[in-house]
Jmol script that loads the backbone (N, CA, C; Angstrom):
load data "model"
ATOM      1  N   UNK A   1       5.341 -12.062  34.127  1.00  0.00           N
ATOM      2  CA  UNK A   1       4.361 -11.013  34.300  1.00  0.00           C
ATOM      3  C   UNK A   1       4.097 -10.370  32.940  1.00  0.00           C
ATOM      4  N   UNK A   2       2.748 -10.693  32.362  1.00  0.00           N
ATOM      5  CA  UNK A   2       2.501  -9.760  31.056  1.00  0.00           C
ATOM      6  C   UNK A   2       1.658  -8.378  31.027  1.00  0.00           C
ATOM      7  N   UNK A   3       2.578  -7.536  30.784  1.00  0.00           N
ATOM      8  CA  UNK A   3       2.072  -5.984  30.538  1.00  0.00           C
ATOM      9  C   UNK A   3       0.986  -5.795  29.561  1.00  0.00           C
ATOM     10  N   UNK A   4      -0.057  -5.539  29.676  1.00  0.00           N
ATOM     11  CA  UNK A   4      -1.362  -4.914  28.759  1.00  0.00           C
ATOM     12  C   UNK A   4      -1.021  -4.122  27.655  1.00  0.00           C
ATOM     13  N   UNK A   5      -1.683  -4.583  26.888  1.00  0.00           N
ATOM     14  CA  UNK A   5      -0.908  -4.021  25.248  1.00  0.00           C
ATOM     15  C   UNK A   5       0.476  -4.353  24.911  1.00  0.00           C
ATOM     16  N   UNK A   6       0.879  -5.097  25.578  1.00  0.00           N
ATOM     17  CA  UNK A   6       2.407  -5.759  24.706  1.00  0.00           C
ATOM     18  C   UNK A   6       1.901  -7.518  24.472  1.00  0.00           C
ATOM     19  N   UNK A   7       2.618  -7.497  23.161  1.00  0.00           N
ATOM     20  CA  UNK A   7       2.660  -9.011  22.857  1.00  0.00           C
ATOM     21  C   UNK A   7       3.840  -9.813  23.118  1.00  0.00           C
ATOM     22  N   UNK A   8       3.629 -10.886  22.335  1.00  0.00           N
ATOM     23  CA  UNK A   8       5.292 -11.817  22.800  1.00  0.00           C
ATOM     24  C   UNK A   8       6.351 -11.176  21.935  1.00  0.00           C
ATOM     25  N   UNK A   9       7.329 -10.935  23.075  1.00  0.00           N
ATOM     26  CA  UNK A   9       8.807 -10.404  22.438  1.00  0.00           C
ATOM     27  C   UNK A   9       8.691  -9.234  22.520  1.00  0.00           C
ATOM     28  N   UNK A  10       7.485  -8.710  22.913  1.00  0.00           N
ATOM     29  CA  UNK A  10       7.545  -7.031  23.682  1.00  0.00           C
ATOM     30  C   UNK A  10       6.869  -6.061  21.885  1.00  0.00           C
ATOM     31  N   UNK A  11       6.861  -6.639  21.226  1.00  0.00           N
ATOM     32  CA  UNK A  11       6.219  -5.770  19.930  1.00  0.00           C
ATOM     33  C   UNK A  11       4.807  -5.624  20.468  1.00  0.00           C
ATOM     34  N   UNK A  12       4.069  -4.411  20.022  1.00  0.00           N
ATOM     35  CA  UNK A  12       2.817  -4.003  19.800  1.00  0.00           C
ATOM     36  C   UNK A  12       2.281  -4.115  18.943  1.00  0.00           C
ATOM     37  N   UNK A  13       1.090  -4.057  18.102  1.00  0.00           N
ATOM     38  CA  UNK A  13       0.601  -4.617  17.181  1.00  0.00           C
ATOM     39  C   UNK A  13       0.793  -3.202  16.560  1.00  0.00           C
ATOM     40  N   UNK A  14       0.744  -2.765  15.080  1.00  0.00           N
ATOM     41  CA  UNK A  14       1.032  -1.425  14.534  1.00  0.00           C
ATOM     42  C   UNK A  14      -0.472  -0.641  14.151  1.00  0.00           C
ATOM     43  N   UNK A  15      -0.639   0.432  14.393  1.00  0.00           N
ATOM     44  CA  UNK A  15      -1.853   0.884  13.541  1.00  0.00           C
ATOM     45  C   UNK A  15      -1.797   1.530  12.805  1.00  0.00           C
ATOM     46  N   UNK A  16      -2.533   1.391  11.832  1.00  0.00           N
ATOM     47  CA  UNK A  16      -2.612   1.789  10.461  1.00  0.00           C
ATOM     48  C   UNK A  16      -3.152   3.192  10.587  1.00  0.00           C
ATOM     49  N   UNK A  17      -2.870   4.109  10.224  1.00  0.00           N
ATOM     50  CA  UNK A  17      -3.631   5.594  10.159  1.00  0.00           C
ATOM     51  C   UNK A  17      -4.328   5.677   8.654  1.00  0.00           C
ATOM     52  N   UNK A  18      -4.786   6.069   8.601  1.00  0.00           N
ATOM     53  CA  UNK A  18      -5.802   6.155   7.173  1.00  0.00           C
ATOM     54  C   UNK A  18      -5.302   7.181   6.459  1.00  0.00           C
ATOM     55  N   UNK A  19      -4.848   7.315   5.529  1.00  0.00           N
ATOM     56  CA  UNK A  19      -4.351   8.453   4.701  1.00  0.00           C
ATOM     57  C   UNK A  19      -5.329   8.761   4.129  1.00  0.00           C
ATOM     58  N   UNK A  20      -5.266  10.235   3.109  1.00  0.00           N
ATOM     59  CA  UNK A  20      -5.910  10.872   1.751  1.00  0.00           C
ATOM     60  C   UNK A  20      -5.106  10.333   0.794  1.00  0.00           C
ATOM     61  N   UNK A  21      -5.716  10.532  -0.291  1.00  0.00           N
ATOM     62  CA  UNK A  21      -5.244  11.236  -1.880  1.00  0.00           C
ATOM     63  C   UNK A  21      -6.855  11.856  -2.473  1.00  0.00           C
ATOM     64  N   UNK A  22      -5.989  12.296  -3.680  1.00  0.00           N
ATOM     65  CA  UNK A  22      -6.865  13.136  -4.938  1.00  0.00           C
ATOM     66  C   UNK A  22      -7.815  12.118  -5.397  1.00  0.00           C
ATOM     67  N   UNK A  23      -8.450  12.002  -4.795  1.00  0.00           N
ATOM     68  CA  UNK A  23      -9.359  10.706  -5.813  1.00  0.00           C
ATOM     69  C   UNK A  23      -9.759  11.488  -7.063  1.00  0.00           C
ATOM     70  N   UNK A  24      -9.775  12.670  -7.586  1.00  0.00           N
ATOM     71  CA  UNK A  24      -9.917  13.206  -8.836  1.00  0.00           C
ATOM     72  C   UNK A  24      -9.132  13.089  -9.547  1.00  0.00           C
ATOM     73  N   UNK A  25      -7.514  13.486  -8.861  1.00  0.00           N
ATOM     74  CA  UNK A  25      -6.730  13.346  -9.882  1.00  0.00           C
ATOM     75  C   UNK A  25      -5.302  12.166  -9.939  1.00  0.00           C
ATOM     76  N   UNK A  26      -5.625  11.170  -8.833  1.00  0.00           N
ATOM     77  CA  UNK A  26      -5.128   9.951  -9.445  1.00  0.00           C
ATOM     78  C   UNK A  26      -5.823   9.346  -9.199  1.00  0.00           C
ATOM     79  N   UNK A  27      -5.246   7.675  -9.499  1.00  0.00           N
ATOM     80  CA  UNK A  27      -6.108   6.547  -9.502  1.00  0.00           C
ATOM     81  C   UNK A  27      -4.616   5.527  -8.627  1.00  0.00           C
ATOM     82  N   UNK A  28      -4.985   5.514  -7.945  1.00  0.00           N
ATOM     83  CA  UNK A  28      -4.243   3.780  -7.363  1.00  0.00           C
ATOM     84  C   UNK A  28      -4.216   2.715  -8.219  1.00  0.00           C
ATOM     85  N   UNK A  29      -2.833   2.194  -7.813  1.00  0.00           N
ATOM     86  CA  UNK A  29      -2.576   1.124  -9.198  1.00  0.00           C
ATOM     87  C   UNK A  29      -0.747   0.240  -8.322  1.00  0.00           C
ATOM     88  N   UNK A  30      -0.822  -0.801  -8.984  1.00  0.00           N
ATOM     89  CA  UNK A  30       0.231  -1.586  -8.848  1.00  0.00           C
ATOM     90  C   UNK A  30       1.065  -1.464  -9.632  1.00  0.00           C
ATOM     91  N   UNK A  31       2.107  -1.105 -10.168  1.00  0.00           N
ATOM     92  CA  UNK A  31       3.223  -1.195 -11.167  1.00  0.00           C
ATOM     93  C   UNK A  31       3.895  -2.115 -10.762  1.00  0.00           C
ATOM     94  N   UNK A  32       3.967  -3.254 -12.264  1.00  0.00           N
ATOM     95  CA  UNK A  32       3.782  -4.689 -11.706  1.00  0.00           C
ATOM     96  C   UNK A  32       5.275  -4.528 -12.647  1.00  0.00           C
ATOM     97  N   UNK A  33       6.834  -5.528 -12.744  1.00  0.00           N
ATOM     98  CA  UNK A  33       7.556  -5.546 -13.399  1.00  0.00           C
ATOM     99  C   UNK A  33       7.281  -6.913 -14.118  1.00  0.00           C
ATOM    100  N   UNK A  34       7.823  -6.995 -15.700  1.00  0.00           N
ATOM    101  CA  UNK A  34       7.243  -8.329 -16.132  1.00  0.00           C
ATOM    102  C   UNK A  34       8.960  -8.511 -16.130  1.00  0.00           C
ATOM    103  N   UNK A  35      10.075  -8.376 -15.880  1.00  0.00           N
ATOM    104  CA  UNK A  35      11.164  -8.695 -16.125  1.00  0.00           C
ATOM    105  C   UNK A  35      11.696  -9.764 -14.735  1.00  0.00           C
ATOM    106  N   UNK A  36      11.261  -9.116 -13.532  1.00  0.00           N
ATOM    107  CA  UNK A  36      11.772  -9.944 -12.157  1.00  0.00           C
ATOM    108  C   UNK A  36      10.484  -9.495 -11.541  1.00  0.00           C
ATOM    109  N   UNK A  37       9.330  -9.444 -11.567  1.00  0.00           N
ATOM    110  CA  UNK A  37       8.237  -9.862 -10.939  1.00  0.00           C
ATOM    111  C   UNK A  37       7.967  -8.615  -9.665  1.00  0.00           C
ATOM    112  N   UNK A  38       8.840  -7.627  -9.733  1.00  0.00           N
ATOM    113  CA  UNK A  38       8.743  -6.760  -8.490  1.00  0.00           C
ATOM    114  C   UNK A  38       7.513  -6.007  -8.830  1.00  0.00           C
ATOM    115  N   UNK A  39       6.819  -5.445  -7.560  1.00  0.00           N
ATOM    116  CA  UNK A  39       5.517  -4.805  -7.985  1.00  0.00           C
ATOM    117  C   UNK A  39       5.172  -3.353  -6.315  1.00  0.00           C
ATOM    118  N   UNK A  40       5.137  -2.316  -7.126  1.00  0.00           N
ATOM    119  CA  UNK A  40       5.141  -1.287  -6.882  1.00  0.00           C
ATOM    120  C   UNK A  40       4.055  -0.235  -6.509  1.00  0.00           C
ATOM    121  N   UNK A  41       3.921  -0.535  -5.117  1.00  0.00           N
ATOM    122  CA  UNK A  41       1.878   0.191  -5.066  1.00  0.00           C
ATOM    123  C   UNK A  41       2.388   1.582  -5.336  1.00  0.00           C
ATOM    124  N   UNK A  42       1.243   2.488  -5.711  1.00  0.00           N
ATOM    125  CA  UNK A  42       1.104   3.828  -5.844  1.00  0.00           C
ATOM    126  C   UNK A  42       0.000   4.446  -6.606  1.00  0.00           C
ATOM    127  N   UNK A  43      -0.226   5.734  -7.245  1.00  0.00           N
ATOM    128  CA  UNK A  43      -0.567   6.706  -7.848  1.00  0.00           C
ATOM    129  C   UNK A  43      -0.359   7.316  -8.942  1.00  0.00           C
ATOM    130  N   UNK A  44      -1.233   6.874  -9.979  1.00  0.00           N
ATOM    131  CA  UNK A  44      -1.204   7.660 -11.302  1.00  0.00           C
ATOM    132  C   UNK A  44      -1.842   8.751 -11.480  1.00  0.00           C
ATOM    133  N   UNK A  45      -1.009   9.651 -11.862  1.00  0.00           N
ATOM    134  CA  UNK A  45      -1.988  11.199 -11.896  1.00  0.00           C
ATOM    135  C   UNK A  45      -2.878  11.108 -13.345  1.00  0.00           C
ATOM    136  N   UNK A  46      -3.228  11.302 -13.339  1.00  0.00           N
ATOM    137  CA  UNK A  46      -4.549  11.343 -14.740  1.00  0.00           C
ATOM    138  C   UNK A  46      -4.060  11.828 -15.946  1.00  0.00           C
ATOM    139  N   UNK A  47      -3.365  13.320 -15.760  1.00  0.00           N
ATOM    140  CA  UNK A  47      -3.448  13.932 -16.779  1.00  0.00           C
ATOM    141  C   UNK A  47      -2.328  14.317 -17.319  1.00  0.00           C
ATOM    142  N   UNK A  48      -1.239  13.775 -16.410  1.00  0.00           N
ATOM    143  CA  UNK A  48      -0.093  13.877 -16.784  1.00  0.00           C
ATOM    144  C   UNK A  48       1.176  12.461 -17.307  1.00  0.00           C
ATOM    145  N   UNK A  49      -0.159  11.100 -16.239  1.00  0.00           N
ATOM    146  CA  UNK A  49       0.268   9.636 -16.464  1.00  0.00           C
ATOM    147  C   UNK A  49       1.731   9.722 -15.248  1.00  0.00           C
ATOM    148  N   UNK A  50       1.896  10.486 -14.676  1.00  0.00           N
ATOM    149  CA  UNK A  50       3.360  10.070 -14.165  1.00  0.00           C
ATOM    150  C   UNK A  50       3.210   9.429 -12.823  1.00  0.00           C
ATOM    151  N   UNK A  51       3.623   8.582 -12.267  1.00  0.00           N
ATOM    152  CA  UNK A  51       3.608   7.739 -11.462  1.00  0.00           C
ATOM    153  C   UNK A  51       4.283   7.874 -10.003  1.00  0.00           C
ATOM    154  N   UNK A  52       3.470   8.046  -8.822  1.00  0.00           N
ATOM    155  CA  UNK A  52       3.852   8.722  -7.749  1.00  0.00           C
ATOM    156  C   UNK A  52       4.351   7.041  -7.026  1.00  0.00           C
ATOM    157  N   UNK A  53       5.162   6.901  -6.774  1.00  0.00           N
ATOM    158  CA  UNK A  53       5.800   5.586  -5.770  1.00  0.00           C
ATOM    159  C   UNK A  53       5.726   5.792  -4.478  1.00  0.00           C
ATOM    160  N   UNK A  54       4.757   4.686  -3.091  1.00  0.00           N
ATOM    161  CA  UNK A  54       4.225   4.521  -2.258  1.00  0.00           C
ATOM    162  C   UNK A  54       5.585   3.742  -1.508  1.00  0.00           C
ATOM    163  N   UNK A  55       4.931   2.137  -1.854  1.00  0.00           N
ATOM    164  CA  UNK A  55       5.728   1.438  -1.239  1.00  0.00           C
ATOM    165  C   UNK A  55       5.872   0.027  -2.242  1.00  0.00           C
ATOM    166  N   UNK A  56       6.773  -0.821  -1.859  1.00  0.00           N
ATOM    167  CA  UNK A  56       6.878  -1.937  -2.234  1.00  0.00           C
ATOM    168  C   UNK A  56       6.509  -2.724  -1.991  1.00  0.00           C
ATOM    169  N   UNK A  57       5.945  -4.205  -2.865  1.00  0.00           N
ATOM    170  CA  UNK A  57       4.623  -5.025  -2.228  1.00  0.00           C
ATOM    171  C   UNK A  57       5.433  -6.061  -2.277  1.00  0.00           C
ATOM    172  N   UNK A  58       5.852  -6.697  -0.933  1.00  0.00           N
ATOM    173  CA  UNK A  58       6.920  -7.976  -1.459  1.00  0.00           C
ATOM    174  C   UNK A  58       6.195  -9.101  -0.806  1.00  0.00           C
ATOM    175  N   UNK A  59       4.715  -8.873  -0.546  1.00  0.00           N
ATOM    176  CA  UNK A  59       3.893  -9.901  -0.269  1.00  0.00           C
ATOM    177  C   UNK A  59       2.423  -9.279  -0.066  1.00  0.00           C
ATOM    178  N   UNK A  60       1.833 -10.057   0.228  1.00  0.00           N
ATOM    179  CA  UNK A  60       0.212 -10.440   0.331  1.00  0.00           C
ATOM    180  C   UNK A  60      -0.196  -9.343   1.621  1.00  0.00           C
ATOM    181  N   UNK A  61       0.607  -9.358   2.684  1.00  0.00           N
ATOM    182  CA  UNK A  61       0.577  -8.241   3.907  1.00  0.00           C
ATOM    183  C   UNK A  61       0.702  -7.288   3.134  1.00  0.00           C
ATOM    184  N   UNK A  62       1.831  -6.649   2.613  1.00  0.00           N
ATOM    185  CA  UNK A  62       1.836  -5.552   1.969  1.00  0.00           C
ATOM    186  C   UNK A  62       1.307  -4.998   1.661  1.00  0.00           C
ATOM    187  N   UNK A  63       0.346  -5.941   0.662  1.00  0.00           N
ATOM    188  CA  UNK A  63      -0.782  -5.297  -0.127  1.00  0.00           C
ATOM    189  C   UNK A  63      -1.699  -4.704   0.681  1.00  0.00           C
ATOM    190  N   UNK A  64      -1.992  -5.826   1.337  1.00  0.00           N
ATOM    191  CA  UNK A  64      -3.648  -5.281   2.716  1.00  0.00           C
ATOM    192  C   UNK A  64      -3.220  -4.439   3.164  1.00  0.00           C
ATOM    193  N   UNK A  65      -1.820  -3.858   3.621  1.00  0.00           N
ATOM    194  CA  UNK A  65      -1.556  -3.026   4.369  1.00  0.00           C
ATOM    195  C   UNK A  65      -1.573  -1.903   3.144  1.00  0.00           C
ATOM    196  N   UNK A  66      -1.423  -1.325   2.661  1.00  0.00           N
ATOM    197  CA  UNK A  66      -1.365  -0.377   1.306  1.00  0.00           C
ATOM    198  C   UNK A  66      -2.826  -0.084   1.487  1.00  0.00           C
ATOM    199  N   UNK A  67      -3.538  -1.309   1.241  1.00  0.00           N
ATOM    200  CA  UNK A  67      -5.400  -1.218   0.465  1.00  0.00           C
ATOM    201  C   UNK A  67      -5.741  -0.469   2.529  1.00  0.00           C
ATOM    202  N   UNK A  68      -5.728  -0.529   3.064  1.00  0.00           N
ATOM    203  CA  UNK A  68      -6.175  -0.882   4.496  1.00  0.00           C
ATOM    204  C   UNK A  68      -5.774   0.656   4.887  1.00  0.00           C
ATOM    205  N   UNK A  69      -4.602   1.239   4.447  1.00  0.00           N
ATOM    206  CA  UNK A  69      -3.947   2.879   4.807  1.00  0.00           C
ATOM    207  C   UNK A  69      -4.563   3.496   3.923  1.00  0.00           C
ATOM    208  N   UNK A  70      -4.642   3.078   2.598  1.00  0.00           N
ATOM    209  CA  UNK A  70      -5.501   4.403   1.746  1.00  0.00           C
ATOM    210  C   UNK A  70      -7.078   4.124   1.497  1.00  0.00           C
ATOM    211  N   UNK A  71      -8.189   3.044   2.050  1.00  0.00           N
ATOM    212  CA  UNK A  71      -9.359   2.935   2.199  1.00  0.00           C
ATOM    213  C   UNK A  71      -9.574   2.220   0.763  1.00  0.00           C
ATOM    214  N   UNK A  72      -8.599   1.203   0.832  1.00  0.00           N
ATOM    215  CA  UNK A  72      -9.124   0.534  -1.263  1.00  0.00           C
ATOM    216  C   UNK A  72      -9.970  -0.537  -0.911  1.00  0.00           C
ATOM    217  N   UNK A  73     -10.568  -0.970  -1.620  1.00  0.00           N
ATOM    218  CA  UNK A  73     -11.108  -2.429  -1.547  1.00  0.00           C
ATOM    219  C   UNK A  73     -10.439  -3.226  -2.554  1.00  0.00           C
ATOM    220  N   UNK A  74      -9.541  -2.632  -4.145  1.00  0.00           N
ATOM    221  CA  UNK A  74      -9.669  -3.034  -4.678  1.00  0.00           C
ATOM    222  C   UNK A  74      -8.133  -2.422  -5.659  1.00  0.00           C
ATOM    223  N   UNK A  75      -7.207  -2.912  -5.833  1.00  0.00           N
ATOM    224  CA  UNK A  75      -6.112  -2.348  -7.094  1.00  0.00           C
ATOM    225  C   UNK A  75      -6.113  -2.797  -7.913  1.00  0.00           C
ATOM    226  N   UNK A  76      -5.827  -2.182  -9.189  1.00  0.00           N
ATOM    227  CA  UNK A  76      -5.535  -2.898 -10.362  1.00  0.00           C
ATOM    228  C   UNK A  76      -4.133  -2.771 -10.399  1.00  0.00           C
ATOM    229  N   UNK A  77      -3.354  -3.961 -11.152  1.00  0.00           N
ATOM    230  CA  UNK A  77      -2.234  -3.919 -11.681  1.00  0.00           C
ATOM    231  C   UNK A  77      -2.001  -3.464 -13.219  1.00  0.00           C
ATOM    232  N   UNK A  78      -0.360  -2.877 -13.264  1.00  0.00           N
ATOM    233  CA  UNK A  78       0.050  -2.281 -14.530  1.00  0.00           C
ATOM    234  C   UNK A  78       0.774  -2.675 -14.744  1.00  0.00           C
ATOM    235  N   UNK A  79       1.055  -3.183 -16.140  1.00  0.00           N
ATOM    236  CA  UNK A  79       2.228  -3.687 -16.400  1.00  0.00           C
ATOM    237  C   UNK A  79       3.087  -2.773 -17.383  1.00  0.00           C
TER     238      UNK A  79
END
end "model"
wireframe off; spacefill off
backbone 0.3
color backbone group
């Protein structure tokens, strides 16, 4: 017997809520590591450069999911 709105193994699919930020005073960005390849979504404040940490991108979902919660089409990476 399958219940409406459950999938296989009983998980639900997750929804994304749409967050804010300052679009004035940061900019979204990847902090990419060139030492072991780890890469770090978040927020650079403009005027101060210091770097607000989101989440960790340990794949391709990640990312969409990051771009998809804060309304991006588009990140740049930092190295």
């Amino acid at each position: 017997m399958k219940k409406e709105g459950i999938q296989l193994f009983g998980r639900t699919p997750k929804k994304v809520t749409r967050l804010e930020y300052d679009k004035e005073q940061k900019t979204p960005i990847i902090k990419c590591s060139i030492c072991n390849g780890e890469q770090i979504a978040g927020f650079k404040h403009h005027q101060t450069g210091k770097f607000e940490e989101i989440m960790l991108i340990r794949n391709e979902k990640d990312l969409e999911e990051f771009k998809e919660r804060y309304g991006l089409a588009e990140v740049p990476k930092e190295y």
